[in-house]
Biopython code that builds the backbone (N, CA, C, O; Angstrom):
import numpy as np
from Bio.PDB.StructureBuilder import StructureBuilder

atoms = [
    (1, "UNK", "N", (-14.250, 6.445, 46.758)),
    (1, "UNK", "CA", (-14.134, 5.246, 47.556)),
    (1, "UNK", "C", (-14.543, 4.011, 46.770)),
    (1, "UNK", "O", (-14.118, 2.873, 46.969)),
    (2, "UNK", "N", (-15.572, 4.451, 45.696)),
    (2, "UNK", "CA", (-16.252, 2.739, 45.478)),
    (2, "UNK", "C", (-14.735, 2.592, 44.131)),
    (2, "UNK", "O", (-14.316, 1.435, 44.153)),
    (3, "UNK", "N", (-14.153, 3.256, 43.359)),
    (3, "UNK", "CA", (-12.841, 3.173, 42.683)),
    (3, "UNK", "C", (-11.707, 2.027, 43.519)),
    (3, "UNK", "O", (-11.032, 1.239, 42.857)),
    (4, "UNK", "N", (-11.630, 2.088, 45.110)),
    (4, "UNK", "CA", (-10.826, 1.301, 45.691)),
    (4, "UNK", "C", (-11.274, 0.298, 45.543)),
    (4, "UNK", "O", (-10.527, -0.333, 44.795)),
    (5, "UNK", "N", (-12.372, -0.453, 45.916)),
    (5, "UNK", "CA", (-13.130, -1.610, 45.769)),
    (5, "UNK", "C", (-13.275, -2.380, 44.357)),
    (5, "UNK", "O", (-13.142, -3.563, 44.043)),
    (6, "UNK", "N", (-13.634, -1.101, 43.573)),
    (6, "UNK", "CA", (-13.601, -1.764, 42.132)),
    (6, "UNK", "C", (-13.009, -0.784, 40.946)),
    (6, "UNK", "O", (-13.665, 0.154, 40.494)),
    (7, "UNK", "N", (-11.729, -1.114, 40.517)),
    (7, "UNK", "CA", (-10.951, -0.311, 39.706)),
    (7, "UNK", "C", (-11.616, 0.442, 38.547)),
    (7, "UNK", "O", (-11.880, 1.628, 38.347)),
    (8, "UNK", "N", (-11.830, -0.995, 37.682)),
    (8, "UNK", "CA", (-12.523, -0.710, 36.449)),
    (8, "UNK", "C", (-13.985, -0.151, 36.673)),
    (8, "UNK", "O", (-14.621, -0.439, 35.659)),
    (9, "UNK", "N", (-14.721, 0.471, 37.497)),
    (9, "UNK", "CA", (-15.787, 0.557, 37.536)),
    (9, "UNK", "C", (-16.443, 1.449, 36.590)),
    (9, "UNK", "O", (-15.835, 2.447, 36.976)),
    (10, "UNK", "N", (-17.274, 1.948, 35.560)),
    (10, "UNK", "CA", (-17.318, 3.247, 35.038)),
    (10, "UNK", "C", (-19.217, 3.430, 36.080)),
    (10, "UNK", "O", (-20.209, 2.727, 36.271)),
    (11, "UNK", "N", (-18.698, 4.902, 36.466)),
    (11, "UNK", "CA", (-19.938, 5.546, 36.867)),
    (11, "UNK", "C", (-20.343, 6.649, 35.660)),
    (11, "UNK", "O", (-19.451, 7.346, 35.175)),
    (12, "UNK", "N", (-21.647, 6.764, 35.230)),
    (12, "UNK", "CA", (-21.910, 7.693, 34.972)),
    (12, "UNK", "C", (-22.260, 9.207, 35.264)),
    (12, "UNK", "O", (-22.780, 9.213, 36.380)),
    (13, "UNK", "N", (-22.199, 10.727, 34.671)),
    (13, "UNK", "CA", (-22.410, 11.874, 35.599)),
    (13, "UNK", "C", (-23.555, 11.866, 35.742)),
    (13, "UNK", "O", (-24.252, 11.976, 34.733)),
    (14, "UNK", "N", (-24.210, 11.727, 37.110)),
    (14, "UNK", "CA", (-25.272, 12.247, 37.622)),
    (14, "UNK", "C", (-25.428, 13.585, 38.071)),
    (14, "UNK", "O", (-24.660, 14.184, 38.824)),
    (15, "UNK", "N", (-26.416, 13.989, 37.588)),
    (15, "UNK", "CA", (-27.101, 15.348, 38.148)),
    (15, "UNK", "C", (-28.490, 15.378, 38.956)),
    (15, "UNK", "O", (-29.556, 15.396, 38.339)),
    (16, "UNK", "N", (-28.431, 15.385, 40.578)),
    (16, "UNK", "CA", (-29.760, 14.676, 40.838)),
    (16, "UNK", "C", (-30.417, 13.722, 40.799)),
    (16, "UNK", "O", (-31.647, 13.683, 40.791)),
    (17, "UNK", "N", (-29.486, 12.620, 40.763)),
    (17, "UNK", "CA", (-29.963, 11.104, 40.069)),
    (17, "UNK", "C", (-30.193, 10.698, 39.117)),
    (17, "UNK", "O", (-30.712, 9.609, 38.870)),
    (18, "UNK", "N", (-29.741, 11.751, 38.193)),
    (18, "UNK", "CA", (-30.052, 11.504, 36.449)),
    (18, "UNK", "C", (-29.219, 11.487, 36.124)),
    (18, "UNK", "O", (-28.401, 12.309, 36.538)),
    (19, "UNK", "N", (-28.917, 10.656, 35.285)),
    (19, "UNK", "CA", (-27.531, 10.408, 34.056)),
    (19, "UNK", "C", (-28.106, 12.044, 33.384)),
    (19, "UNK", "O", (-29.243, 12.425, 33.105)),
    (20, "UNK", "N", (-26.539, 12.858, 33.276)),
    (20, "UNK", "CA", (-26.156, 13.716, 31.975)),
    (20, "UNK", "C", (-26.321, 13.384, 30.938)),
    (20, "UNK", "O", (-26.305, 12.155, 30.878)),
    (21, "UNK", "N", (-26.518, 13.945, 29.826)),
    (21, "UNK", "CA", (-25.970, 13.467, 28.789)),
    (21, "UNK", "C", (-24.969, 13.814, 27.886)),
    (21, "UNK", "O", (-24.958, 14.944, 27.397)),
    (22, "UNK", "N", (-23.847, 12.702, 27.509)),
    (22, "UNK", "CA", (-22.999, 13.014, 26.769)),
    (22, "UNK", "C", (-23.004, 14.848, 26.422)),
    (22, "UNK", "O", (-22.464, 15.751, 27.060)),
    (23, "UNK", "N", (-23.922, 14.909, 25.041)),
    (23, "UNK", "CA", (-23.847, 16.313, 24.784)),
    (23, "UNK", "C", (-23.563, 17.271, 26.054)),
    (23, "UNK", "O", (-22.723, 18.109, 25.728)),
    (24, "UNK", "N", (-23.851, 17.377, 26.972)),
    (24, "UNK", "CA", (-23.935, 18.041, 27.900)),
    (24, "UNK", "C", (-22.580, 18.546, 28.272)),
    (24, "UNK", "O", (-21.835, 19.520, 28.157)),
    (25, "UNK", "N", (-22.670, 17.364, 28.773)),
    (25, "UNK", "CA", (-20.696, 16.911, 28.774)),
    (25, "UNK", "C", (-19.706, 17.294, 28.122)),
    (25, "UNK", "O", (-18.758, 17.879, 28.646)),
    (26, "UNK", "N", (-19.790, 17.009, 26.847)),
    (26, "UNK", "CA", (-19.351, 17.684, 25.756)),
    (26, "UNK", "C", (-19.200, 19.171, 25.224)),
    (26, "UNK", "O", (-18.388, 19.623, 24.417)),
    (27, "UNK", "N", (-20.114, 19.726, 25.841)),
    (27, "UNK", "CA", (-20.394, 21.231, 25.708)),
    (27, "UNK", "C", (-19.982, 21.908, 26.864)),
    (27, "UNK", "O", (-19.222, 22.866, 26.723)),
    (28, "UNK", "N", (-20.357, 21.571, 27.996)),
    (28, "UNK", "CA", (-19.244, 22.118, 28.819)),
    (28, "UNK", "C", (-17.547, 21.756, 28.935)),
    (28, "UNK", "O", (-16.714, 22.436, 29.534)),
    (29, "UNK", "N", (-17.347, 20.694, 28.306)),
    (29, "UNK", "CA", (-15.835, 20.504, 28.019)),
    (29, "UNK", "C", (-15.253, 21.080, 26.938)),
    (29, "UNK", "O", (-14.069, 20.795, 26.759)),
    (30, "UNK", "N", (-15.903, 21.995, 25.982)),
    (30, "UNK", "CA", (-15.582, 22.677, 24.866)),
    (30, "UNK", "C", (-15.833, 24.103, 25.397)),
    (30, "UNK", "O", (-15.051, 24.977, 25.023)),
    (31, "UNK", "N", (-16.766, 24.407, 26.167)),
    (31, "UNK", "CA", (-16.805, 25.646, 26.933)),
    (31, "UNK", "C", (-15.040, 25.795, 27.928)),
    (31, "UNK", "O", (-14.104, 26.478, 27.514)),
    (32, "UNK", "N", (-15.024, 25.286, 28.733)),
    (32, "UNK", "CA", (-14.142, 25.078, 29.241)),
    (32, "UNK", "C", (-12.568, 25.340, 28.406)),
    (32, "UNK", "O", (-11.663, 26.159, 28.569)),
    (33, "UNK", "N", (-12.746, 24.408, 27.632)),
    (33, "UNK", "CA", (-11.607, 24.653, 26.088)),
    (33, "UNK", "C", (-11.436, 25.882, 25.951)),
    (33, "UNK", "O", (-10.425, 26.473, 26.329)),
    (34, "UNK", "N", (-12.663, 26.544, 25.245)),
    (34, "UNK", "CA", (-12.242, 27.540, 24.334)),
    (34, "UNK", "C", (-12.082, 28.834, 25.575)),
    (34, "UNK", "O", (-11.675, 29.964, 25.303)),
    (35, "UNK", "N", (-12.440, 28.442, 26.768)),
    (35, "UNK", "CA", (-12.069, 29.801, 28.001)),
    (35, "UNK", "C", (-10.760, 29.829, 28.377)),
    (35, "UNK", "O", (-10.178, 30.802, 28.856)),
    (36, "UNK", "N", (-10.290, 28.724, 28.151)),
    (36, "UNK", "CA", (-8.874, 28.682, 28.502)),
    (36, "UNK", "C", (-7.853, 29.237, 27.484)),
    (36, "UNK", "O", (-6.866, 29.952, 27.659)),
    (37, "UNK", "N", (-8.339, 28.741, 26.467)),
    (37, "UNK", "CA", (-7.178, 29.097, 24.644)),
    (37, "UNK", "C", (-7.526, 30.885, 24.358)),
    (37, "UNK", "O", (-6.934, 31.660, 23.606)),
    (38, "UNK", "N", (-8.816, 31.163, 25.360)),
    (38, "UNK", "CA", (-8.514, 32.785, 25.528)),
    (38, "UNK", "C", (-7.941, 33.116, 25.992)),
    (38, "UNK", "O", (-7.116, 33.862, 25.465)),
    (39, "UNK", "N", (-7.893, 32.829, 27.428)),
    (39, "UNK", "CA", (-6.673, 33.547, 28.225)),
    (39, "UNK", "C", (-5.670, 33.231, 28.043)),
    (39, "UNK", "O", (-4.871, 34.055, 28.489)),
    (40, "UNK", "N", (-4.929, 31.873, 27.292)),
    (40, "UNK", "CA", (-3.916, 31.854, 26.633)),
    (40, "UNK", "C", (-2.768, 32.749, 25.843)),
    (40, "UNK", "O", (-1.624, 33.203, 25.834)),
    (41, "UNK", "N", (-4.588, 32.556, 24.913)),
    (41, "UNK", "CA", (-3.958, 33.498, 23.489)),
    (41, "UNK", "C", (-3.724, 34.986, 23.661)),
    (41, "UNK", "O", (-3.090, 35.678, 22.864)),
    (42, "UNK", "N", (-4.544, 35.600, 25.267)),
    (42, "UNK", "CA", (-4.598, 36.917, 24.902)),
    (42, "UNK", "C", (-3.154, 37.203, 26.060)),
    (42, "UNK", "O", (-2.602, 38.297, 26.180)),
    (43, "UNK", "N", (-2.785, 36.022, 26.766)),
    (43, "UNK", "CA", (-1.233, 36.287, 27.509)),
    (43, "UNK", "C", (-0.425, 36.302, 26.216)),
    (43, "UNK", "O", (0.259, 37.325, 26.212)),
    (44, "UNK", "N", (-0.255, 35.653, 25.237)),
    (44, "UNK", "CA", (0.803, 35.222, 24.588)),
    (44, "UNK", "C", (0.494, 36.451, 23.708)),
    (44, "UNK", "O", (1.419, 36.385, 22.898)),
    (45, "UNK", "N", (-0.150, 37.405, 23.407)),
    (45, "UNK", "CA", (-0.310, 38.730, 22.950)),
    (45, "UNK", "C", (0.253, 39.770, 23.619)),
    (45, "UNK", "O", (0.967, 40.736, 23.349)),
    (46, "UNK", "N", (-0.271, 39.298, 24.560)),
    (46, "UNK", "CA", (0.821, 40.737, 25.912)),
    (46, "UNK", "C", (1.995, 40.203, 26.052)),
    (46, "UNK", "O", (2.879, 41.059, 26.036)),
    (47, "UNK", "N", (2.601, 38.472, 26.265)),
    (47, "UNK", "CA", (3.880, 38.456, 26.218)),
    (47, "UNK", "C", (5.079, 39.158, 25.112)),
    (47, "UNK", "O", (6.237, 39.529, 25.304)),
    (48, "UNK", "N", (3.951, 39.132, 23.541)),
    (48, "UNK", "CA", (5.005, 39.035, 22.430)),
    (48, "UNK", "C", (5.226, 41.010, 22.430)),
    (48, "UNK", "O", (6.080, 41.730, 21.912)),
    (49, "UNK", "N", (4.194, 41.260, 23.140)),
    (49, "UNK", "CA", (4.335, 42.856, 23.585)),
    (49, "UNK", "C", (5.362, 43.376, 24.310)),
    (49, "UNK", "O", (5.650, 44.571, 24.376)),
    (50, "UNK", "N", (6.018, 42.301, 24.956)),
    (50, "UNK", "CA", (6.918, 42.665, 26.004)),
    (50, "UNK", "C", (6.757, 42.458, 27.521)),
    (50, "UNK", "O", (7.533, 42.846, 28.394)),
    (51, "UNK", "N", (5.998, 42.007, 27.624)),
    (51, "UNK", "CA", (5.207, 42.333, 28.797)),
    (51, "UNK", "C", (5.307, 40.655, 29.621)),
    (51, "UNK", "O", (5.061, 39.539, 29.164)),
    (52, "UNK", "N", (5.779, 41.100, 31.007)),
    (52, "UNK", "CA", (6.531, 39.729, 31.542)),
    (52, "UNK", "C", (5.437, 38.496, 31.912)),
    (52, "UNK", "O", (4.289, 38.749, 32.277)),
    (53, "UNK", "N", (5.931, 37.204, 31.772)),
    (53, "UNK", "CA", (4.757, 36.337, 32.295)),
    (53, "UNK", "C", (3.740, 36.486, 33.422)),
    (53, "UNK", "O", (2.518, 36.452, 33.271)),
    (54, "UNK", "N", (4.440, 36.667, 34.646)),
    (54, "UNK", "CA", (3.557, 36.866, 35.794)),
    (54, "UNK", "C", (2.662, 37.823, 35.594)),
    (54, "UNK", "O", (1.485, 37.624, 35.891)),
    (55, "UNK", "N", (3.094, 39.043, 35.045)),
    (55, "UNK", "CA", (1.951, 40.324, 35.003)),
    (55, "UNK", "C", (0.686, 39.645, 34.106)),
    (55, "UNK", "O", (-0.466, 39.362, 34.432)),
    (56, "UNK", "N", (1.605, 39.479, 32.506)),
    (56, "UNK", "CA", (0.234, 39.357, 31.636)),
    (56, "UNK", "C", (-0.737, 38.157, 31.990)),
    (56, "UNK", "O", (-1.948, 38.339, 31.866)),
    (57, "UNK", "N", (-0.346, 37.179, 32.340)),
    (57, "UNK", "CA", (-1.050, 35.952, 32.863)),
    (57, "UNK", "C", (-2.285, 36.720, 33.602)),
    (57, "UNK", "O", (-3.429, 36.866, 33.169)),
    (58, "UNK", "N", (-1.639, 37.250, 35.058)),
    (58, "UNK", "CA", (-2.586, 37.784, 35.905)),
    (58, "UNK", "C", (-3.424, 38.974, 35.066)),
    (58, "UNK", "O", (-4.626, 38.817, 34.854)),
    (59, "UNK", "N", (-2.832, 39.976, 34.676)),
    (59, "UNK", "CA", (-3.768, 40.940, 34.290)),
    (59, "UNK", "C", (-5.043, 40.507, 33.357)),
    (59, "UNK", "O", (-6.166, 41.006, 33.422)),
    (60, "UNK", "N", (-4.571, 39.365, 32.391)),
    (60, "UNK", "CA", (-5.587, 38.837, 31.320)),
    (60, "UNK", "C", (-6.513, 37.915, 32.361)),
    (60, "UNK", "O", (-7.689, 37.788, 32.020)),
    (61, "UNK", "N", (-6.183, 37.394, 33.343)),
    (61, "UNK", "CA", (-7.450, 36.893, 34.076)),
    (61, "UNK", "C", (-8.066, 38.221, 34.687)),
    (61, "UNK", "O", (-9.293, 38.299, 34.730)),
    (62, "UNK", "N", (-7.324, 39.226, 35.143)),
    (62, "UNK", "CA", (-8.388, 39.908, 36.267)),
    (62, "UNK", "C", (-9.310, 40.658, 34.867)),
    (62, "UNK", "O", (-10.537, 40.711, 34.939)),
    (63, "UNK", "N", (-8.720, 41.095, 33.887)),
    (63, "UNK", "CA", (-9.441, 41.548, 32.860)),
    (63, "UNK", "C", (-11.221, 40.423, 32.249)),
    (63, "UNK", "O", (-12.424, 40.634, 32.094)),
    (64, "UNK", "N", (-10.545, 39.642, 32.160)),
    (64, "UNK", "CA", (-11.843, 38.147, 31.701)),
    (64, "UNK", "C", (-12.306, 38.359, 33.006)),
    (64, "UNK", "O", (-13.082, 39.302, 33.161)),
    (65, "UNK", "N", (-11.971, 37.627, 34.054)),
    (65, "UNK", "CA", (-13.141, 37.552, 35.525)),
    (65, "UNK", "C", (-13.361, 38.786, 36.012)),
    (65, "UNK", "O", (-14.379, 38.634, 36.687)),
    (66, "UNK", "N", (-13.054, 39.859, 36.086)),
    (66, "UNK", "CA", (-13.319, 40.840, 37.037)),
    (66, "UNK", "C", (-13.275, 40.982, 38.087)),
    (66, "UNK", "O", (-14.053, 41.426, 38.933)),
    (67, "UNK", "N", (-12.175, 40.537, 38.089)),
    (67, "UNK", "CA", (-11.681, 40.031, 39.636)),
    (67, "UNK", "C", (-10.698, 41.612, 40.315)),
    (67, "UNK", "O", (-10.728, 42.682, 39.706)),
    (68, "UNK", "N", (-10.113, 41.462, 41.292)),
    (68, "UNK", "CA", (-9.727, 42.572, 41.947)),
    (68, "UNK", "C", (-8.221, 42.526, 41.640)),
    (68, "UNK", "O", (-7.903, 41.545, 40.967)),
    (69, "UNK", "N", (-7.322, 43.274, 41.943)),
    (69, "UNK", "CA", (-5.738, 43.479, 41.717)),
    (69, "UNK", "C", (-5.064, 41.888, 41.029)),
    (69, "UNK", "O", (-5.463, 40.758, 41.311)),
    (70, "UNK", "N", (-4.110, 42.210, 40.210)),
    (70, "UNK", "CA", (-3.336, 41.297, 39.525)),
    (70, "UNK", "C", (-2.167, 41.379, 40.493)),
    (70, "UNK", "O", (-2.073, 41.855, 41.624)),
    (71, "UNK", "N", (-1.178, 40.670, 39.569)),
    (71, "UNK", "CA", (0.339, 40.488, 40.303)),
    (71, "UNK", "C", (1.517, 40.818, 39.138)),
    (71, "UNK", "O", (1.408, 40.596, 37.932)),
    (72, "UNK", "N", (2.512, 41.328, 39.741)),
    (72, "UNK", "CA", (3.230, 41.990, 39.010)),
    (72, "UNK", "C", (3.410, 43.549, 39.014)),
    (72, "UNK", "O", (3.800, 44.210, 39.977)),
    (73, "UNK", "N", (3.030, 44.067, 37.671)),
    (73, "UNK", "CA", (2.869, 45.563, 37.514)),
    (73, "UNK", "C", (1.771, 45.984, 37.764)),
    (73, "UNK", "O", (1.434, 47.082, 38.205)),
    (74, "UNK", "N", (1.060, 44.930, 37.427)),
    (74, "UNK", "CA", (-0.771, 45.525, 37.670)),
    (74, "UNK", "C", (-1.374, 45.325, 38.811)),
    (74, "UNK", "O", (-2.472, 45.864, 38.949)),
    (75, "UNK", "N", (-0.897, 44.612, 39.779)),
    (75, "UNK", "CA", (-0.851, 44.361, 41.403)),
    (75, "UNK", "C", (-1.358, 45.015, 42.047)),
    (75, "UNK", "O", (-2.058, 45.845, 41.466)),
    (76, "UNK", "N", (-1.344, 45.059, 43.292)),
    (76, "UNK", "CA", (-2.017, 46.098, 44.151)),
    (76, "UNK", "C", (-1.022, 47.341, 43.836)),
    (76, "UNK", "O", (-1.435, 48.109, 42.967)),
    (77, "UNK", "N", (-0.520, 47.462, 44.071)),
    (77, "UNK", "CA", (0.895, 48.560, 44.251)),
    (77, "UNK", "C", (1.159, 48.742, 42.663)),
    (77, "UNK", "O", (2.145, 49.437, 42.419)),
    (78, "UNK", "N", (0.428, 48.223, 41.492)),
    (78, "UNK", "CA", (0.672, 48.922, 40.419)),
    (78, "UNK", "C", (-0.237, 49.484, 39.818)),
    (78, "UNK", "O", (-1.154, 49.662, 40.620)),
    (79, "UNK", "N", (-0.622, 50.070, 38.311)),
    (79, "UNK", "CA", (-1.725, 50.122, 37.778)),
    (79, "UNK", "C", (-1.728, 49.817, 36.421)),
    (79, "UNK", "O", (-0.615, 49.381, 36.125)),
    (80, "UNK", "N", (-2.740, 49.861, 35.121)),
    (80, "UNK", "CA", (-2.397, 49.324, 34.366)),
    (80, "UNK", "C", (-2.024, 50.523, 33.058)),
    (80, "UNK", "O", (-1.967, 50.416, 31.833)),
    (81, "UNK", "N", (-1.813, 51.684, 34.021)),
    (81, "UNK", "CA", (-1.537, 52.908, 33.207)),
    (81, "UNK", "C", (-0.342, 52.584, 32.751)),
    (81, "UNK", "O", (-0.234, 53.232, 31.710)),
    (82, "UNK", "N", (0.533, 52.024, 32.894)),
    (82, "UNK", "CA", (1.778, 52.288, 32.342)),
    (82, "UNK", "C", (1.990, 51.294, 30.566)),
    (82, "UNK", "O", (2.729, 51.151, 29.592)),
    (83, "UNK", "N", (0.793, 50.895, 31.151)),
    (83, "UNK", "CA", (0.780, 50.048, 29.142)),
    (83, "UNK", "C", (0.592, 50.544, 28.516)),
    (83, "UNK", "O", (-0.030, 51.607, 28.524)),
    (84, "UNK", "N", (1.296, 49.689, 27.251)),
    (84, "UNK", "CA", (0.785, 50.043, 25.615)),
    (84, "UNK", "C", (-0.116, 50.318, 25.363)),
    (84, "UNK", "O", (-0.844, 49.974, 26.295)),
    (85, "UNK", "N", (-0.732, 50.826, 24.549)),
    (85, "UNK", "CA", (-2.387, 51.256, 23.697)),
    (85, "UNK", "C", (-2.288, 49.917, 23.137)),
    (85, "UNK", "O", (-3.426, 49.485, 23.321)),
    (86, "UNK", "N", (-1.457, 48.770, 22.426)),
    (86, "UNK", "CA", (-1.687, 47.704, 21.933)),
    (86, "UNK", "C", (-1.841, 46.926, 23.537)),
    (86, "UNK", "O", (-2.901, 46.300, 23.500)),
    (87, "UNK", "N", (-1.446, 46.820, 24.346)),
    (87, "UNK", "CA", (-1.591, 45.937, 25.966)),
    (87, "UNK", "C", (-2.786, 46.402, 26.326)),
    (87, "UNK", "O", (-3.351, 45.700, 27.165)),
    (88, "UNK", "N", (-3.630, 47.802, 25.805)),
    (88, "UNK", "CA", (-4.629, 48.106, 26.263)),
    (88, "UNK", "C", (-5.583, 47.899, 25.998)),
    (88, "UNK", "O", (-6.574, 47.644, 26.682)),
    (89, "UNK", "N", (-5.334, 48.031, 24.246)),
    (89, "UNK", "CA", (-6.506, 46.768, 23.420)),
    (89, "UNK", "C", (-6.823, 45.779, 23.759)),
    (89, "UNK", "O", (-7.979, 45.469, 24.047)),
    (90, "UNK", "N", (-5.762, 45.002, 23.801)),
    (90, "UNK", "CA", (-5.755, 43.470, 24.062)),
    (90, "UNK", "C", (-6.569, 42.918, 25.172)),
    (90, "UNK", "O", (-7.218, 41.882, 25.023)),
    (91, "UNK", "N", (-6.541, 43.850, 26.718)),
    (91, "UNK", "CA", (-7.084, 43.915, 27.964)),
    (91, "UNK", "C", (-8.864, 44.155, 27.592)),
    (91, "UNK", "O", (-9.855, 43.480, 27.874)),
    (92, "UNK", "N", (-8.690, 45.373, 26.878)),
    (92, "UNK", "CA", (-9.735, 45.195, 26.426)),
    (92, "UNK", "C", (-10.989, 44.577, 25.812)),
    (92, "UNK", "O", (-12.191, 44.753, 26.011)),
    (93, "UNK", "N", (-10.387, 43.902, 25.110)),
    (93, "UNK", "CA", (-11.006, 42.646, 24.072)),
    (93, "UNK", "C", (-11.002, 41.781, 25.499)),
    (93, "UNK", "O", (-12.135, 41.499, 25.887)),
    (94, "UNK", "N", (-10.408, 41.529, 25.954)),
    (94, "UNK", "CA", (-10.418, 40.364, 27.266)),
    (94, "UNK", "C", (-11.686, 40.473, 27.999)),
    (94, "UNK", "O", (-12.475, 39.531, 28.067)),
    (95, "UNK", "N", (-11.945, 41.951, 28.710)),
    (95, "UNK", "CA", (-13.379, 42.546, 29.542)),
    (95, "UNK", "C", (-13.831, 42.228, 28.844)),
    (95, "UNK", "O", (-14.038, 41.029, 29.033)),
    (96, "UNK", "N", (-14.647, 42.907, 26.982)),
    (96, "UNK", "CA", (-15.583, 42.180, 26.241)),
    (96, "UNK", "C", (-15.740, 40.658, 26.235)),
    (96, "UNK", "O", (-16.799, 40.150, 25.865)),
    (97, "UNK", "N", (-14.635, 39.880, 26.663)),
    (97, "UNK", "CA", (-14.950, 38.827, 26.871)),
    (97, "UNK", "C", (-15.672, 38.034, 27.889)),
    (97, "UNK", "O", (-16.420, 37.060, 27.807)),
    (98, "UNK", "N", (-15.231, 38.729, 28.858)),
    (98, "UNK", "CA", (-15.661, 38.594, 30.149)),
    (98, "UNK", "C", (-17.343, 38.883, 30.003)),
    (98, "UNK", "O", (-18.328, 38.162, 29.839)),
    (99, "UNK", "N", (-17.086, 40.470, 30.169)),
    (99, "UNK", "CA", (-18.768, 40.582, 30.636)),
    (99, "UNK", "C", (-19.378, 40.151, 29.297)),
    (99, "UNK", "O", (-20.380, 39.548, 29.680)),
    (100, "UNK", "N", (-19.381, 40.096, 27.973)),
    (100, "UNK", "CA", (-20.223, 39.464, 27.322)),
    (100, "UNK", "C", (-20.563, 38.083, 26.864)),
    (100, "UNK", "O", (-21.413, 37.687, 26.066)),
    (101, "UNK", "N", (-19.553, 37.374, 27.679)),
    (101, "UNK", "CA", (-19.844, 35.539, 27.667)),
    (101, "UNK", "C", (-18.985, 35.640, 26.395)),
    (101, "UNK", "O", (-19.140, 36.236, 25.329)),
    (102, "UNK", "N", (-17.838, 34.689, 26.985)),
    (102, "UNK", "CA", (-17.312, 33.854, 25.785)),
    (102, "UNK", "C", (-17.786, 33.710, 24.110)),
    (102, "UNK", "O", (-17.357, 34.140, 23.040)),
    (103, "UNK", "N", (-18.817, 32.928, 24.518)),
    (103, "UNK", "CA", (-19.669, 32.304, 23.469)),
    (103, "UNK", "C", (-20.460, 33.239, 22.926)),
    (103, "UNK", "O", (-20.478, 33.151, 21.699)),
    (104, "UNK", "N", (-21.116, 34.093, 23.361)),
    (104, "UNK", "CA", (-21.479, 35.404, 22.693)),
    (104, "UNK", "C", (-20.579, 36.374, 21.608)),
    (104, "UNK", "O", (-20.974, 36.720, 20.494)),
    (105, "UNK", "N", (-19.322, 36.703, 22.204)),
    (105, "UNK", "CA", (-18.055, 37.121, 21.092)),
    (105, "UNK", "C", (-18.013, 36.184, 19.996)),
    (105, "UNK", "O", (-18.105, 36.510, 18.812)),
    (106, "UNK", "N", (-17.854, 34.868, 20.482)),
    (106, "UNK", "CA", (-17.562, 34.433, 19.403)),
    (106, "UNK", "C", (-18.787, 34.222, 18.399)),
    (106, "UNK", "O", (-18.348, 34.379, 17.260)),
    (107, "UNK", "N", (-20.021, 33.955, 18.377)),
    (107, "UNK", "CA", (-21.209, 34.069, 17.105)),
    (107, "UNK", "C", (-20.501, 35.174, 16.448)),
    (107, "UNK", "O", (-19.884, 35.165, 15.382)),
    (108, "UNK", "N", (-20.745, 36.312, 17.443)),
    (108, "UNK", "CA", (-20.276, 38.162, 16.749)),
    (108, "UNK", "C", (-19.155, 38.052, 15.742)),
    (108, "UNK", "O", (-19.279, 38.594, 14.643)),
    (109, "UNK", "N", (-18.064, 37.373, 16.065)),
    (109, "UNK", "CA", (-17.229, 37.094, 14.776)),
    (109, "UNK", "C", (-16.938, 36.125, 13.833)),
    (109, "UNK", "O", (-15.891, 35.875, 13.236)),
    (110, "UNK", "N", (-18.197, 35.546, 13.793)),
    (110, "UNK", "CA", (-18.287, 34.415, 13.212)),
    (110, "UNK", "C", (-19.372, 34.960, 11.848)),
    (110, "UNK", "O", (-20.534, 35.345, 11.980)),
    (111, "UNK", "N", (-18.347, 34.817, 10.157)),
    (111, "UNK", "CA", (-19.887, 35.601, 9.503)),
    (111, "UNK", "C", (-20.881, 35.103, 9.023)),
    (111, "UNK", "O", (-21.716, 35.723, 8.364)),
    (112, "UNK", "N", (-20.922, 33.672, 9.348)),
    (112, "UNK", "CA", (-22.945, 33.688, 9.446)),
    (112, "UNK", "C", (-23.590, 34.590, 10.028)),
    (112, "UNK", "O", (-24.640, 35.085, 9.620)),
    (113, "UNK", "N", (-22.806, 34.965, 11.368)),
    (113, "UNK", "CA", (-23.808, 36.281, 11.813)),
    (113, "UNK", "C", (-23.920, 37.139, 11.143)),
    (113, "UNK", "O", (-24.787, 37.968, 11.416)),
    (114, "UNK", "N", (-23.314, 37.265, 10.291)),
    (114, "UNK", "CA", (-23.033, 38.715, 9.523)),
    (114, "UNK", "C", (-24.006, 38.567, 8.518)),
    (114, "UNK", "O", (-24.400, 39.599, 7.975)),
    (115, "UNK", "N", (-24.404, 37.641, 8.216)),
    (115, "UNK", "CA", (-24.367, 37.352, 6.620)),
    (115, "UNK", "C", (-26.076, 37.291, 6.525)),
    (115, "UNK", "O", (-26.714, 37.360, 5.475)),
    (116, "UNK", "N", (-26.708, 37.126, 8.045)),
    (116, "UNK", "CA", (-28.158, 37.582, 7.610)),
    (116, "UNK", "C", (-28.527, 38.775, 8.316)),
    (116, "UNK", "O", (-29.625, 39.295, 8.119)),
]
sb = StructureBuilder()
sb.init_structure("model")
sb.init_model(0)
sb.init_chain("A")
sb.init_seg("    ")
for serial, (resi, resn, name, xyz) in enumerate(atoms, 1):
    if name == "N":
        sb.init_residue(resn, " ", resi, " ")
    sb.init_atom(name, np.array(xyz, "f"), 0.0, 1.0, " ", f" {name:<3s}", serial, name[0])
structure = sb.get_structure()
C-alpha cells in the first residue's frame, strides 16, 4: 500500500524491526539459486535420458523435498520401478540432496574439503 502513495519509495528488509543485512540477503538469494539450478540440472539429466518433462520435473522435486507421489509415470498410479539404473542414480543423488542440505553436498565436492 505505502508503494501507491509513494512509487519510488525504497523500504528496507526488516526482520522484527531490524534492518537485514545485505549479506543475509545475499545468501539466501544464492541459496535459493543454487536449489533451483539443482532441480534443473538433475531434470535436464532425466530429460536427456529419455524421460518426459512432466514426469522428470515432478519426480526430481518429490526426490529433493520428500514430498509424496509425482505426476506422470511416477504419480500415484505409477512407480519409479520402471527406470533406468542411470534415472535411478540421478534420483538418487537428488534424496542426498535433499536430506543432506544442499550446501552440505556441495563443501563434500568441493576439494578443499578433500585436501585437509
Amino acid at each position: 500500500l505505502v508503494r501507491i502513495i509513494h512509487p519510488r519509495v525504497v523500504n528496507p528488509v526488516t526482520l522484527a524491526g531490524a534492518p537485514v543485512p545485505v549479506s543475509v540477503t545475499a545468501n539466501v538469494l544464492a541459496y535459493m539459486l543454487i536449489y533451483g539450478a539443482a532441480i534443473v540440472g538433475l531434470s535436464m539429466l532425466l530429460l536427456l535420458s529419455g524421460m518426459d518433462l512432466e514426469t522428470a520435473f515432478s519426480a526430481v522435486i518429490v526426490c529433493v523435498n520428500n514430498i509424496g507421489p509425482g505426476l506422470g509415470s511416477v504419480g500415484p498410479s505409477g512407480s519409479f520401478e520402471g527406470l533406468s539404473a542411470f534415472q535411478h542414480w540421478v534420483l538418487s543423488f537428488g534424496m542426498l540432496i535433499g536430506r543432506l542440505e544442499l550446501l552440505t553436498v556441495l563443501v563434500l565436492l568441493t576439494p578443499q574439503f578433500w585436501r585437509q
